[in-house]
N, C-alpha and C positions, 0 to 999 in steps of 0.2 A: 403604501409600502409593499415591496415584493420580495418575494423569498425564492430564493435559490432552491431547484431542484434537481439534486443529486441520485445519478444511477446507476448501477454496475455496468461498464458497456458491455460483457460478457452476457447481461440478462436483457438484451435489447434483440430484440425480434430482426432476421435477418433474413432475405427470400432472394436466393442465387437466381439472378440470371439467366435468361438461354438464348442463344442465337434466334434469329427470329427470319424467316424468310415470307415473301407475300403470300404465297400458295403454298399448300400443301397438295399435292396433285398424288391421289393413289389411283393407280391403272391397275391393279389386279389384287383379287380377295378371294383367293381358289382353296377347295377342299378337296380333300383326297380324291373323290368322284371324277373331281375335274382333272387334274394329274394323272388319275391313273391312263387319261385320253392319250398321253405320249404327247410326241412333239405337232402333230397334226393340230389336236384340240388346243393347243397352248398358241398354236399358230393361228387357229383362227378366233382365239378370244381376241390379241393381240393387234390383229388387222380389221377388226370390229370398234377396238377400243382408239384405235391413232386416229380417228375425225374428232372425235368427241374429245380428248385428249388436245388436240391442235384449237379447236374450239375453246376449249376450258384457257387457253394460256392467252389467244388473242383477246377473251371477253378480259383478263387481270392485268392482259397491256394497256386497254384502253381507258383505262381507269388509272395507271401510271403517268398519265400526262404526258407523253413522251421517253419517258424518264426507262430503262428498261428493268423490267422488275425481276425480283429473286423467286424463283420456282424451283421446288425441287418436288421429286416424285420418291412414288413410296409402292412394297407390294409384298400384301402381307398370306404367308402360307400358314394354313393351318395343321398345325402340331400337336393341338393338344385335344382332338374328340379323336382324331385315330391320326395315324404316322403312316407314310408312304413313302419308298426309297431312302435314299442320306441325303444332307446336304451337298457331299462329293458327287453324288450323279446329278440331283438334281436342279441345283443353282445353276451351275454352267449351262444349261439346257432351256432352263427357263430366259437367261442374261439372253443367251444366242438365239433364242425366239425373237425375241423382243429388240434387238436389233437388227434382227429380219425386216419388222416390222417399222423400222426407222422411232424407236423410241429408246429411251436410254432409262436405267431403274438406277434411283442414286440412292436408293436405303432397301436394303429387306429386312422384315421382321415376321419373328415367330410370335403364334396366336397366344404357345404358353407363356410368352412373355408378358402378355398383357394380367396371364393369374400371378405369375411372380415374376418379378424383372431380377437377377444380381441378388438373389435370396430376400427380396423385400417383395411381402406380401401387398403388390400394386392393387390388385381388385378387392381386397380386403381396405384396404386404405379409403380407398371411395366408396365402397358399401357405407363406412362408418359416417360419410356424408351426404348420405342420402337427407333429404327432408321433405318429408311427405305434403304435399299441398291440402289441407282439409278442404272439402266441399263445404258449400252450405249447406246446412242443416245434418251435416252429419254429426255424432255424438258420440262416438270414439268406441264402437261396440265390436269394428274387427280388430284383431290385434295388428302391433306395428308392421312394417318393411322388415325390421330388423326380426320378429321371429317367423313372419311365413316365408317373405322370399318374396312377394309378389308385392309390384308397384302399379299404380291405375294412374290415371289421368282424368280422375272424375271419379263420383259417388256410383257407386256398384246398386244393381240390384238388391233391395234388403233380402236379408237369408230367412223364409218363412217360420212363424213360430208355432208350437203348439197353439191352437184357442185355447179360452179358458172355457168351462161349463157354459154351453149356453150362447155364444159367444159365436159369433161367423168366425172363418177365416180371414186374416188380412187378404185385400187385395192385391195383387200384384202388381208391381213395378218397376220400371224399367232403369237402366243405368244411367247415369246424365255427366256430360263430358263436362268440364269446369268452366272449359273456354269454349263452349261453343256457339257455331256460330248459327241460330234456328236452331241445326237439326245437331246432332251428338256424333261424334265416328267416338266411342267409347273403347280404348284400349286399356289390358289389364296382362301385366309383362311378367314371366315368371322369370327371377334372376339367377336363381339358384337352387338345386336340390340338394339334398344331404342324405346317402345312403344311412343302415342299419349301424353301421359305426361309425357315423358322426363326419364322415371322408364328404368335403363340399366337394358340386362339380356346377362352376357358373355357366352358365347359359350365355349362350352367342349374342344376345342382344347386348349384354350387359358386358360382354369382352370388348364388344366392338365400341360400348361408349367408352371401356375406358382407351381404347385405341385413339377414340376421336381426344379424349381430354390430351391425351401423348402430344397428339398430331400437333394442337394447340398450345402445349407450351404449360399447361394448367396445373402438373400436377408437383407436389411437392413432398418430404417427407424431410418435417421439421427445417422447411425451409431451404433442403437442399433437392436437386434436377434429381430426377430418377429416371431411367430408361434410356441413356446418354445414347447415341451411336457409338461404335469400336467399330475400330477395324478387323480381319480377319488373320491379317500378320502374312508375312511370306512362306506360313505354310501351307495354308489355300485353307479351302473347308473341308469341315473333319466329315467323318462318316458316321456321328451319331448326333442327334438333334440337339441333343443337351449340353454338347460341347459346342456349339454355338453360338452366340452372342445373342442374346433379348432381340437386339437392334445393330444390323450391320452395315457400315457406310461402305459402300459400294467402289461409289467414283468421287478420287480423292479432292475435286475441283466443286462437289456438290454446293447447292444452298445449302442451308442448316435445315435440317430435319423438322422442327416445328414453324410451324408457322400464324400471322394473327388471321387466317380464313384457310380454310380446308374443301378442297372439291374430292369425290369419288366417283370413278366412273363403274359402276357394276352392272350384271346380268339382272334383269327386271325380278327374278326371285327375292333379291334381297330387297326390294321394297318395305315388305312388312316387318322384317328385320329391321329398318332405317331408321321407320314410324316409331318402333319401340324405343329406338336408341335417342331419340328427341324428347319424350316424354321420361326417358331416364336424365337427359343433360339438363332437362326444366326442372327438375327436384333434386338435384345435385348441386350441394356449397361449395363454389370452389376454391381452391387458396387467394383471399384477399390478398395477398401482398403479390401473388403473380397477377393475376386482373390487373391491379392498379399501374405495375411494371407493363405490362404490355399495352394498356389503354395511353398512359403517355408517351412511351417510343410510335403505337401506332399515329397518335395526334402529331408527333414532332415530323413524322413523315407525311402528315397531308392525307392518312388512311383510318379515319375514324373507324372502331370497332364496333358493330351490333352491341348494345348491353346485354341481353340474351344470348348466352354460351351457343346454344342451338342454333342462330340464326348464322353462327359463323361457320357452318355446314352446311353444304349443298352438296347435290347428286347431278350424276346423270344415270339413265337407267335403262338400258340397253335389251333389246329382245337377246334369244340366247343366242350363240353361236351355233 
């Protein structure tokens, strides 16, 4: 015998959709430093960046089967450790490089977009899904992710204790990575600080994964897209950063902003920055119901997905300009 079961459709779990292009392709991740170089330094990240760049899209065609694949690119300024010019002088400036350069930018995004997108606290959202991988034999003696800030990728050096009476010192020892392979490369990520009145300021590692999770398509709140692209409208961009869009689509013909693989091309400094951001995307739960949305569109197209969030970002990593 079977029994009917009866649900509210209203209480039925629902996870919106997003465009989905093959590549995510970002050609530039500059900080004020880098800006302040004028149109010179922009020019020759730019003229640095279009082999590698040309590179990145022929290696995603040839896995298309002939078929030609959706690429869109992305470049994101950062806004929120310190601010340089508006976006009225400096988007056109940055566009008109980079078509110096024979490249076209079809989304820019601000870094504070990545702490709040459209008054939704985004980096707070994935903090809340962090999940910390226990090592062996660890026994739960530092406190969580959720009250230092700091995520490892492996059992840390123990913290030495008093002896007792009589009693040697413990020995010391070393950190051990979880996955590793022989020898240990032991990373330990600070995400976040919290000044004297309680005011968080997250750490570039942890902006830049939630960028990658954007990039990807991963993130949701209650099921519905956050961090959409907008347009800028026909009054062009404003002169203050805050009146700017999270995420601006550029060129109205673009792919879609996320995509099921992500490449970045940057300056070799962000290396350790990158490493961080992989051991943050291996302890991060991401919305099951976008996974499983994305792992079947990507199967219906012939583009199986890594299971590993992380493995669906790649670098290139460029000496400086």
């Amino acid at each position: 015998m079977t029994e009917d079961v009866f649900r509210e459709t209203a209480a039925q779990a629902r996870t919106q959709s997003v465009p989905l292009s093959h590549l995510s392709l970002e050609i530039g991740h500059l900080y004020m430093e880098d800006l302040q170089g004028g149109p010179e330094r922009l020019r020759k990240h730019f003229a640095q960046v279009r082999p590698w760049a040309d590179a990145a899209r022929a290696a995603i065609g040839a896995e298309a089967g002939g078929k030609r694949p959706r690429i869109s690119t992305c470049f994101l300024i950062d806004d929120y450790f310190a601010r340089f010019s508006t976006p009225f002088d400096l988007v056109p400036l940055v566009l008109a490089e980079a078509e110096r350069a024979g490249l076209v930018i079809d989304y820019l995004a601000r870094e504070s977009g990545c702490a709040v997108a459209d008054k939704f606290p985004l980096a707070q959202a994935v903090a809340g899904r962090l999940v910390e991988s226990p090592p062996p034999g660890s026994y739960g003696a530092r406190p969580p992710v959720s009250l230092t800030g700091w995520l490892a990728n492996g059992r840390r050096s123990p913290v030495p204790r008093s002896p007792q009476a009589m009693r040697p010192a413990p020995a010391w020892q070393p950190p051990d990575e979880t996955a590793a392979r022989r020898h240990s490369i032991f990373v330990d990520v600070e995400l976040w600080d919290d000044d004297k009145d309680g005011n968080r300021t997250w750490s570039c590692p942890f902006l830049a994964a939630v960028w990658q999770l954007a990039r990807l398509g991963l993130i949701r709140n209650e099921g519905e897209a956050v961090m959409e692209p907008r347009d800028v409208g026909t009054a062009g961009f404003p002169r203050d950063w805050d009146e700017l869009p999270p995420l601006v689509r550029l060129n109205a013909s673009a792919a879609p902003f996320s995509a099921y693989r992500t490449c970045s091309v940057l300056p070799s400094r962000f290396l350790p920055v990158e490493h961080a951001v992989r051991v943050i995307l291996d302890q991060t739960e991401v919305d099951a119901g976008a996974v499983r949305q994305i792992e079947h569109r990507a199967a219906q197209e012939g583009r199986p997905t890594p299971h590993s969030i992380a493995d669906r970002v790649s670098y290139v990593f460029c000496s400086e300009p």
